[in-house]
C-alpha positions, 0 to 999 in steps of 0.5 A, spaced: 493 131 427 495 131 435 496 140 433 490 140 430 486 136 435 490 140 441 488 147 438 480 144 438 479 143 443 483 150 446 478 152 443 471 149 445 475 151 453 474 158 450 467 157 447 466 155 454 469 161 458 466 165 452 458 164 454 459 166 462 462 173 459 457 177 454 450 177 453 445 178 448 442 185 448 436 186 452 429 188 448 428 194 452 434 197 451 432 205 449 437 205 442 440 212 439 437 214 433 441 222 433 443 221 425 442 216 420 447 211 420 450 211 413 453 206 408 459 208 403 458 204 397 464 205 395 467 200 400 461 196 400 462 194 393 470 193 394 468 189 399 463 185 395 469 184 389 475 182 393 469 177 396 469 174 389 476 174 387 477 170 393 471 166 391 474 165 384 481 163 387 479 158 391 474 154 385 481 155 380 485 152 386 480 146 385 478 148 392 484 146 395 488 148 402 484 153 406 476 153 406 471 159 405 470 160 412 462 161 410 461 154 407 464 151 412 458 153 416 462 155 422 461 162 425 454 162 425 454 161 433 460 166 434 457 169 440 450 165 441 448 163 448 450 168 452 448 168 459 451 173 463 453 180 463 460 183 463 464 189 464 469 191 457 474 193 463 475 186 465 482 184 466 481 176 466 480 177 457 485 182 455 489 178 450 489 183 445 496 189 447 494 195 443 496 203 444 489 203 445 488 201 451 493 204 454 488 210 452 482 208 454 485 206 461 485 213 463 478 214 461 474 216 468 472 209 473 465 212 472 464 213 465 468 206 464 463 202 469 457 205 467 458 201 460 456 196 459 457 191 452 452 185 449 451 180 443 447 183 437 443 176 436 441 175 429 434 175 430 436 182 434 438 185 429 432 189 427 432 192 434 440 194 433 439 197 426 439 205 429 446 203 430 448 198 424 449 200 417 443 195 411 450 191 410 451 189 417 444 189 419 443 184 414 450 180 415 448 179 422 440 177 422 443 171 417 448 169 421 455 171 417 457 178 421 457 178 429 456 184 432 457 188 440 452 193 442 455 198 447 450 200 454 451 206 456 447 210 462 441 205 459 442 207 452 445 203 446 450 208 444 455 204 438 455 199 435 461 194 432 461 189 426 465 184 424 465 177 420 471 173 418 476 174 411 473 170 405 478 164 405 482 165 412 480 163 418 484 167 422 483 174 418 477 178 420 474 184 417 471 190 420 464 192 417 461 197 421 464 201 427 459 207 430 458 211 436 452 216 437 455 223 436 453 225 443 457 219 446 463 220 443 469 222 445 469 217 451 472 211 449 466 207 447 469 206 440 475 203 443 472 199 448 467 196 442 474 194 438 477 191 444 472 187 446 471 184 439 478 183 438 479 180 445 472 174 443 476 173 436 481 171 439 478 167 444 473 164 438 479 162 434 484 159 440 489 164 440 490 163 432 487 170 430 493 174 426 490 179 421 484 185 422 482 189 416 477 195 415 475 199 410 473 205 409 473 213 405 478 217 407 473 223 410 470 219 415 469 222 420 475 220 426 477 213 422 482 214 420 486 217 427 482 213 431 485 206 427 492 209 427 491 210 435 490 202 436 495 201 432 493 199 425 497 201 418 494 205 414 493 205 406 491 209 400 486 204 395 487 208 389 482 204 383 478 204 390 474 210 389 466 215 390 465 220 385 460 225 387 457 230 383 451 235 382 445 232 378 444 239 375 451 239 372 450 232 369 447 236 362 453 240 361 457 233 363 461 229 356 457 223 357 450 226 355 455 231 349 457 223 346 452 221 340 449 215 341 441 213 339 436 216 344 431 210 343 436 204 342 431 198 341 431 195 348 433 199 353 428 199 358 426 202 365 427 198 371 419 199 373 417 197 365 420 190 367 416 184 370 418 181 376 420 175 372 424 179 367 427 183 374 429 175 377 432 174 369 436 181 369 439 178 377 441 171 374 444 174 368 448 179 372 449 173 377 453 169 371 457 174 369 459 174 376 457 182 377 451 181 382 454 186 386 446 187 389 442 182 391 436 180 389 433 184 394 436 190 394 435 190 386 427 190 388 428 196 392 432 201 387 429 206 384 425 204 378 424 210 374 432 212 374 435 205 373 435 203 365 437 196 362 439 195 354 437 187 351 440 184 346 437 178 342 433 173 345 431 178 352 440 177 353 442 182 357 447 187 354 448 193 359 445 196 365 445 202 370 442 201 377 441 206 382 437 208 388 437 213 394 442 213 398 439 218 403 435 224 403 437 228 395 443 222 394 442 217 389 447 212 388 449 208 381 449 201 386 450 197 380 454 198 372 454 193 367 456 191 361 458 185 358 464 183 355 463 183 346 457 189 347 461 194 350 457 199 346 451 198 350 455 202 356 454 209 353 446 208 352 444 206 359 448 212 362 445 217 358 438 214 359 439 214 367 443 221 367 437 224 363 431 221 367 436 224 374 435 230 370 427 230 369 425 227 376 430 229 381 431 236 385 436 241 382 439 241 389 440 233 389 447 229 388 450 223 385 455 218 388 458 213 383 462 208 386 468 205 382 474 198 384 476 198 377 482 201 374 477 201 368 471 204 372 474 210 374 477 211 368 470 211 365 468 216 370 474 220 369 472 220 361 465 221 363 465 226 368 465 234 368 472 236 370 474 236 377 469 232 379 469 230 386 472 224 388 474 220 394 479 215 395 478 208 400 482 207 406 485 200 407 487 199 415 490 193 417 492 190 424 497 184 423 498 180 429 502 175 427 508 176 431 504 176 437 500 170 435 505 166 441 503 171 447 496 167 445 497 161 445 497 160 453 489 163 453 
């Protein structure tokens, strides 16, 4: 008990030395809007299943040992009630010992000193949104993730996300890291990652042990500058983004298998109410298959999108998609349950058909799949040597440092 009491109080001190370091973006802040920042679905949705697999151990456990970090109702404060500005070269918080700041040491002092970082508040995130992804953005104005925006030159440049491990008070996970294309090349990223490392580590006392991002393995730098700061790297191969041509949908195996071409109850997404759409996420939500949130269910596109009723209005299958960007639609949400595995085929074919009739030749889908049996199914469902991208796995164990910080 006198541990636990000991390392509390470590960290309300750290609290305390935290809020005279980092203050909360300034309104008038011009914010780089160059490229649209973009969300991969593959890893949003691997992100979402591994959330609930924890969920679903923590309840078998009998909600025994650790917490969820989140209904513990701790975090939502990470980095409020900041007051004074501070410079992310500041040696007096430099507890993380990564390669990468032996790099960004040797950055020019005038392009270091010109940067400046703060706190994204929840209620700023509408303002930093140029430079978050909808997930983080939405996880920052609901307190769940914290996020620091970097300065430079007057101009919010790179943005950095983060929120704690489902089920871990001491892991964290990397949501979103970006920096305007014209301001790369400058060490602003590894800035973001230190200054965000170095306030976990404050936050949790000096217990943080673990950080984990996800990512595709074409993003653009991520990959080599995970390794620069020391993370592990790792291939997920069940964790992975099919990407094909609308047009070639219509030569595909899946619009060749013979099915009904008008099953009773399949029904497009803006042929339902708003009380059969609120019936279709609760349903999904007991199957535990809510990857969507209700939200996001009313955005996707409701002429693509296709659900298939059983008996009694019960939801036997459904295929959700919506625009990803500009010619990308995206398949967000795929369900079937478990005794109607037949209804697969019906909702696949109606949404590839209305993808034929209503998109532009030139325009591209994106399946994202987190299961063996979902990529199997593409893989059967696909033309030959479709595209696919695997998701990356990084983590950075600090576990072996964890005594260098107890000192802080």
């Amino acid at each position: 008990m006198s541990g636990s009491i000991a390392i509390d109080r470590r960290k309300t001190e750290h609290r305390e030395i935290r809020r005279e370091r980092l203050a909360a973006l300034p309104e008038n802040v011009l914010v780089a809007e160059e490229t649209a920042v973009r969300e991969d679905q593959m890893v949003r949705k691997e992100r979402k299943r591994r959330e609930k697999e924890a969920k679903r151990e923590y309840q078998e456990r009998g909600k025994q040992g650790r917490l969820l970090f989140l209904e513990e109702g701790r975090g939502l404060d990470m980095f409020q009630n900041h007051i004074a500005l501070k410079q992310w070269d500041d040696t007096k918080t430099k507890h993380i010992d990564l390669p990468l700041r032996n790099l960004l040491a040797k950055q020019a002092p005038d392009k270091r000193f010109a940067l400046k970082l703060f706190t994204i508040l929840p209620e700023q995130a509408e303002q930093g949104k140029p430079l978050l992804s909808r997930e983080a953005a939405d996880l920052v104005s609901q307190g769940q993730a914290f996020s620091l925006c970097a300065v430079e030159d007057g101009e919010a440049c790179g943005a950095i996300c983060a929120k704690f491990s489902e089920g871990w008070q001491d892991a964290v996970e990397l949501i979103h890291l970006y920096v305007a294309p014209s301001h790369r090349q400058r060490g602003i990223g590894g800035a973001l990652l230190l200054e965000l490392l170095d306030e976990l580590t404050d936050f949790t006392g000096g217990e943080l042990c673990r950080v984990e991002a996800m990512f595709s393995e074409t993003a653009e730098g991520m990959m080599e500058f995970l390794q620069a700061a020391g993370f592990s790297l790792e291939t997920e191969e069940t964790a992975c983004a099919w990407r094909i041509p609308v047009a070639a949908l219509a030569d595909a195996p899946l619009l060749q298998r013979k099915t009904a071409s008008h099953p009773q109850g399949l029904f497009s997404l803006e042929s339902l109410d708003i009380h059969q759409r609120k019936q279709l996420y609760h349903n999904l939500k007991r199957y535990d298959a809510d990857y969507l949130s209700m939200e996001e269910l009313e955005h996707a596109h409701p002429k693509l999108s296709y659900v298939l009723l059983g008996a009694g209005n019960s939801l036997d299958a459904c295929s959700i998609l919506d625009m990803q960007e500009e010619g990308v639609y995206c398949l967000r949400q795929f369900f079937c349950t478990p005794h109607h595995t037949t209804a697969t085929l019906p909702v696949l074919q109606a949404s590839a058909r209305a993808l034929l009739t209503f998109c532009p030749g030139e325009a591209v889908l994106e399946i994202p799949t987190v299961t063996e049996p979902a990529a199997q199914l593409a893989h059967r469902l696909l033309p030959k040597g479709t595209a696919c991208r695997h998701m990356m796995c990084a983590v950075l164990n600090l576990h072996e440092s964890r005594e260098l910080f107890r000192g802080f």
